[in-house]
VMD Tcl script that draws the C-alpha trace (Angstrom):
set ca {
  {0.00 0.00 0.00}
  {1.47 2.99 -0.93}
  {0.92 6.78 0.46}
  {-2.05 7.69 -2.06}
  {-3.80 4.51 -1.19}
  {-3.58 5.81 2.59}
  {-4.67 9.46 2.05}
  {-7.76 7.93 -0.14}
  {-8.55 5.48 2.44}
  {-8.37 8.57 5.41}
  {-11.25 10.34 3.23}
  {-13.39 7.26 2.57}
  {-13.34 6.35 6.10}
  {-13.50 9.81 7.91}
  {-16.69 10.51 5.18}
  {-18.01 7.46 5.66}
  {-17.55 8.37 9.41}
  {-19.20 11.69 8.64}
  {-22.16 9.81 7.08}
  {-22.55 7.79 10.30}
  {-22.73 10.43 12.97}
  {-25.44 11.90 10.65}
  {-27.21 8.54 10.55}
  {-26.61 8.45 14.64}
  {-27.72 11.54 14.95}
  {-31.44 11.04 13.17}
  {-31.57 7.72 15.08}
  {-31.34 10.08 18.20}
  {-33.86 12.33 17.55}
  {-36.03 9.49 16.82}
  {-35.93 7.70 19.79}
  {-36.44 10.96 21.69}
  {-39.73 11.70 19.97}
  {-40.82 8.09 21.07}
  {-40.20 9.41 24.48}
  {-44.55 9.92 25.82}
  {-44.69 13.06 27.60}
  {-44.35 12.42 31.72}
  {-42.88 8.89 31.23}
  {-39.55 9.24 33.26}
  {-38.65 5.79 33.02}
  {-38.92 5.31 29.36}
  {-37.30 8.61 29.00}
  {-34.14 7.53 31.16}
  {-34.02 4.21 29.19}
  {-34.26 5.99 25.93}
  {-31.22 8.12 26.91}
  {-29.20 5.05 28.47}
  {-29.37 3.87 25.03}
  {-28.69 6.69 23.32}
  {-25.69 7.04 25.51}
  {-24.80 3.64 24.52}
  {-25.08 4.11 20.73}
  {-22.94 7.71 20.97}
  {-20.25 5.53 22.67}
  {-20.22 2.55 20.67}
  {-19.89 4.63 17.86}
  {-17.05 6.88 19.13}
  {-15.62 3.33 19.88}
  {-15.80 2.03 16.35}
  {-14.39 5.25 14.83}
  {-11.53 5.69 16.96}
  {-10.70 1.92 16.67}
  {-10.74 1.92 12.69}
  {-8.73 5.74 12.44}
  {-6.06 4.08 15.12}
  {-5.98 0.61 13.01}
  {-5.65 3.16 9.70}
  {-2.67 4.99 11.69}
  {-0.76 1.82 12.05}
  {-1.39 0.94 8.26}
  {0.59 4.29 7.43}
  {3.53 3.63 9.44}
  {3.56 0.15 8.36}
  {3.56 1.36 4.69}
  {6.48 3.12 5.13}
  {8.66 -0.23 4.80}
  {9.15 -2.01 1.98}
  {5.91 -4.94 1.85}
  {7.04 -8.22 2.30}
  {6.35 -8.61 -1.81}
  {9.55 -5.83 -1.81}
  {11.68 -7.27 0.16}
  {11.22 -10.44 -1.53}
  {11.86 -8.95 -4.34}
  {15.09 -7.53 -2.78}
  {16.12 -10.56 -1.28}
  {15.90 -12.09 -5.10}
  {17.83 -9.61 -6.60}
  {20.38 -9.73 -3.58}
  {21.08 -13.60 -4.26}
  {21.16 -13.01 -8.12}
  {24.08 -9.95 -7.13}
  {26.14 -11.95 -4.41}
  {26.12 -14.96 -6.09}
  {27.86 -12.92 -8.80}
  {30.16 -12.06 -6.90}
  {30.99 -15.58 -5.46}
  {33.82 -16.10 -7.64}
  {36.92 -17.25 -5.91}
  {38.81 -14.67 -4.08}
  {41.93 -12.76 -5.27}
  {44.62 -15.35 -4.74}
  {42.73 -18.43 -5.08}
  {42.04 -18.20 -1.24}
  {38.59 -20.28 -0.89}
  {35.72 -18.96 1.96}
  {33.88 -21.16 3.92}
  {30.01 -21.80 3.61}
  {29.63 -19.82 7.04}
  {31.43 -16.78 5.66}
  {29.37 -16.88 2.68}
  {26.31 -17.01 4.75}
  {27.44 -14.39 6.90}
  {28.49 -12.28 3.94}
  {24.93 -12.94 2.05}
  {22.92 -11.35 5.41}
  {25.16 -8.40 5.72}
  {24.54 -7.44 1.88}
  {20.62 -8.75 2.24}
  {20.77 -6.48 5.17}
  {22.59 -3.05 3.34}
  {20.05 -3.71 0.45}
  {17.08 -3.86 2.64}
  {18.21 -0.31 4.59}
  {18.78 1.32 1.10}
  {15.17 0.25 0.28}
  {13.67 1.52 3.63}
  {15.65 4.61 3.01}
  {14.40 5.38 -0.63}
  {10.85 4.78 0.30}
  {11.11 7.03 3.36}
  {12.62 9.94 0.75}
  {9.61 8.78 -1.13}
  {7.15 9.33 1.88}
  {8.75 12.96 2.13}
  {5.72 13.85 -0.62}
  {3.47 12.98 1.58}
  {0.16 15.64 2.37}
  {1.14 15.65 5.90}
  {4.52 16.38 5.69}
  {4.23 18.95 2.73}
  {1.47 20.64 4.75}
  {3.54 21.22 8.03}
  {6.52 22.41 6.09}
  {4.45 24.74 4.39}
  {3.33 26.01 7.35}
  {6.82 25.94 9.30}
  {7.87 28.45 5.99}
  {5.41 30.76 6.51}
  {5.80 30.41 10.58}
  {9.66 31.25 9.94}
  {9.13 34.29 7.61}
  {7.54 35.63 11.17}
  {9.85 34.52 13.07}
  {7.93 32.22 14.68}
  {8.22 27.79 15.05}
  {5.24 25.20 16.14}
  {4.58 24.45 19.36}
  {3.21 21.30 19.20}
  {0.08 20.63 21.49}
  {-1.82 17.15 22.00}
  {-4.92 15.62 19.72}
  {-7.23 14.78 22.24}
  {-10.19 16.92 21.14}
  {-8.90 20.03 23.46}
  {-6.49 21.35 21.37}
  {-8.12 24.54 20.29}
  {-8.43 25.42 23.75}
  {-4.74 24.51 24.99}
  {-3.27 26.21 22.18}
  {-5.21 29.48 23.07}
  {-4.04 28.95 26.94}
  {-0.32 27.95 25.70}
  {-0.55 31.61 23.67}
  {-1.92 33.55 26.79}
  {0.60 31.57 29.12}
  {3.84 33.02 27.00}
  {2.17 36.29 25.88}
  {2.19 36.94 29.39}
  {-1.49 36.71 29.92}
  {-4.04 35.07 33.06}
  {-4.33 31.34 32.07}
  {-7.46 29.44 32.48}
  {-8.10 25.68 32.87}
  {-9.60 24.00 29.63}
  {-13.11 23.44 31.59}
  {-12.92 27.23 31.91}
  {-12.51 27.95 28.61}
  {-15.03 25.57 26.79}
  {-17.75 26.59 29.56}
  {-17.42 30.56 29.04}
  {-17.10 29.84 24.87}
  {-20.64 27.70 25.35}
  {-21.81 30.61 27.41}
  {-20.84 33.42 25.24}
  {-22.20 31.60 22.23}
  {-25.39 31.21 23.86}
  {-26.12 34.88 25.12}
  {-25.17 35.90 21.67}
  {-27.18 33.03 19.43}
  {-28.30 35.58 16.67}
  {-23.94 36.25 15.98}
  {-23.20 31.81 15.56}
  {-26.69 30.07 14.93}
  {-27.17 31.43 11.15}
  {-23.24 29.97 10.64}
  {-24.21 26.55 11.75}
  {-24.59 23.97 9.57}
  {-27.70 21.01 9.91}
  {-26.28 17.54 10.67}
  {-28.13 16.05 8.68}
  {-28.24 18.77 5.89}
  {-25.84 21.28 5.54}
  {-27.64 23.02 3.31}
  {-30.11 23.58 6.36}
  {-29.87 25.83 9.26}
  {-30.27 24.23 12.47}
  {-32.52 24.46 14.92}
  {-32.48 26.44 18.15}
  {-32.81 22.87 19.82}
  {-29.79 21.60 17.81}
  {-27.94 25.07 18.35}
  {-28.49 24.67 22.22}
  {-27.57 20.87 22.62}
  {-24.46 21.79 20.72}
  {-23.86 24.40 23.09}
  {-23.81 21.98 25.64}
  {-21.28 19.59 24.01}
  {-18.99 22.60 23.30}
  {-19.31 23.12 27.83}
  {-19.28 19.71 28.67}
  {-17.39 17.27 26.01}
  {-14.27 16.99 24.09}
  {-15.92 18.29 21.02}
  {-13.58 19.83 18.62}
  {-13.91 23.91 18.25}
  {-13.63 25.48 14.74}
  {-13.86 29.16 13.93}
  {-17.13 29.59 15.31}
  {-15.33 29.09 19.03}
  {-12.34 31.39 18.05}
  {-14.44 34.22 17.11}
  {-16.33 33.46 20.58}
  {-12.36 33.14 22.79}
  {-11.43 36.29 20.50}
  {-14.27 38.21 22.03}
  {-13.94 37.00 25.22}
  {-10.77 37.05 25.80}
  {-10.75 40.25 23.84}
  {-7.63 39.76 21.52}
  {-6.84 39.59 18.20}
  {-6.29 35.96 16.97}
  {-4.26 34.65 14.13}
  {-4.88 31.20 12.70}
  {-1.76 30.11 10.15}
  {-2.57 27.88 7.26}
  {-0.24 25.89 4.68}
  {-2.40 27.54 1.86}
  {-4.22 30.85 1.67}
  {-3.63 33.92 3.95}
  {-4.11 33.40 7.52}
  {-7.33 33.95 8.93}
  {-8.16 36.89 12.04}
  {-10.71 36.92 14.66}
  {-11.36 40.25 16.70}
  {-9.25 42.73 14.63}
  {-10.70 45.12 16.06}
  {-8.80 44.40 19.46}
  {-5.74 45.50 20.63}
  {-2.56 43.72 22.24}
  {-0.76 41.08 20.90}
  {-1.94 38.57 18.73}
  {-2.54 34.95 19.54}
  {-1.38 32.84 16.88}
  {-2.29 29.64 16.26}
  {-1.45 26.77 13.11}
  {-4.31 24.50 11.16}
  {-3.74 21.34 10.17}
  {-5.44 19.47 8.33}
  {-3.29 16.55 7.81}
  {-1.18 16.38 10.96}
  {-3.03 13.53 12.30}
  {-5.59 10.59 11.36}
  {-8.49 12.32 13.89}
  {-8.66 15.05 11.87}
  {-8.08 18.95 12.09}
  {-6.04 19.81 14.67}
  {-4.59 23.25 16.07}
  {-1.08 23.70 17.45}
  {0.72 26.77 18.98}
  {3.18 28.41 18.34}
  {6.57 30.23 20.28}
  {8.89 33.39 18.88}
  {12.22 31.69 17.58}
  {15.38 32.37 19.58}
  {18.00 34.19 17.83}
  {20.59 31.71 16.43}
  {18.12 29.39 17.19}
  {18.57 26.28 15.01}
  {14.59 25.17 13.23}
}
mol new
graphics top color blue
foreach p $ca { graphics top sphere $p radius 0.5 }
foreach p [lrange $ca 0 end-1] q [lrange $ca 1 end] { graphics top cylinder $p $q radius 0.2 }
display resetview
């Protein structure tokens, strides 16, 4: 399997994935419109099993992205096909040169053996090597250098923060934390983004996109339960929660990209800019945000 069978099989699973949470998602409603008015019990079982489903699901996804990680670093040897091949065209080489020694001087069997695995062995590194120069042109690799050029025209470098669904928010406190700033705990930050979004609904609602349609707005229903993820879960922010953190925290913030110009929430504040880097590539999850630091001078990137 090769890198562009990798990339293709990230975007069939993480739409298929997509497709899924939408399916989930309709199931939900569903069952919550089955719920009779007053019936606590059937209510509580109806969100038990909801609860179930949402995990199950999470489950799946995580299991096949993590199982589709391991596929990429595998691909990065040679397959066993390759090395075969390798091995074939190492016995076809050494036994060429298996012609008596200067001198007439005969080797043993063991030395030939022991000569035959250090050359199988040279020839396998060279292939591992090529194919790694090879994985160079990969989208996630080309994507972070792009952005490490652009980071390094402003004298800046990544700071690289952890893909566990809080990364927006740890890369804002990472930016207040070394632009000399009050910090705030992640819990913090996602409840006062939920609760700014909320008292200003008319601002973020009309930017949402339906679930199930995107084409759709959604609902104030939807809008709030979201709301409530954005307090209360790991859910991954976007610009929607930047543009909230900008106005909260009231500061300018800079989002770096590998391609286009970078994007700005709450230009109209003053102070120094939090700057941020989007990835789209960086991991198998999916976007991610990292930090970033001022680059010492001398400093070797």
């Amino acid at each position: 399997m090769d890198l562009g069978d990798i990339v293709n099989t990230e975007e069939d699973i993480l739409k298929r994935h997509k497709q899924e949470k939408k399916d989930l998602f309709s199931k939900i409603q569903s069952l919550k419109k089955s719920v009779p008015k007053g019936d606590k019990k059937k209510k509580k079982e109806i969100s038990d099993e909801i609860s179930k489903l949402e995990i199950e699901l999470d489950t799946k996804h995580k299991e096949e992205l993590s199982q589709l990680e391991k596929q990429s670093e595998v691909s990065q040897e040679p397959s066993e096909f390759e090395i075969s091949a390798v091995n074939e065209n190492t016995n076809e080489q050494f036994d060429s040169h298996e012609t008596e020694p200067e001198g007439n001087i005969r080797v043993s069997r063991a030395q030939k053996r022991r000569n035959k695995k250090e050359f199988e062995a040279k020839e396998r590194e060279k292939r591992i090597a090529e194919q790694a120069e090879k994985n160079k042109e990969g989208p996630r690799l080309l994507e972070t250098n792009a952005i490490k050029q652009v980071l390094k025209s402003m004298k800046l470098k990544l700071h690289n923060i952890p893909a566990d669904g809080n990364c927006l928010y740890l890369a804002v406190n990472h930016q207040l934390q070394i632009t000399g700033r009050s910090t705030h705990s992640v819990n913090e930050l996602r409840k006062v983004t939920a609760e700014f979004m909320r008292k200003n609904k008319d601002e973020f609602l009309p930017f949402m996109c339906n679930e199930l349609d995107e084409s759709e707005i959604v609902s104030e229903e939807q809008f709030e339960n979201y709301c409530k993820d954005v307090a209360t879960t790991k859910l991954w922010g976007g610009q929607l929660e930047l543009r909230a953190l900008s106005n909260i925290l009231t500061s300018p913030i800079k989002v770096i990209q590998a391609t286009g110009p970078p994007t700005l929430q709450g230009e109209q504040f003053r102070g120094p800019e939090l700057i941020l880097t989007y990835h789209r590539h960086l991991y198998r999850l999916g976007e991610h945000y990292n930090s970033t630091t001022p680059i010492i001078e001398d400093e070797d990137v």
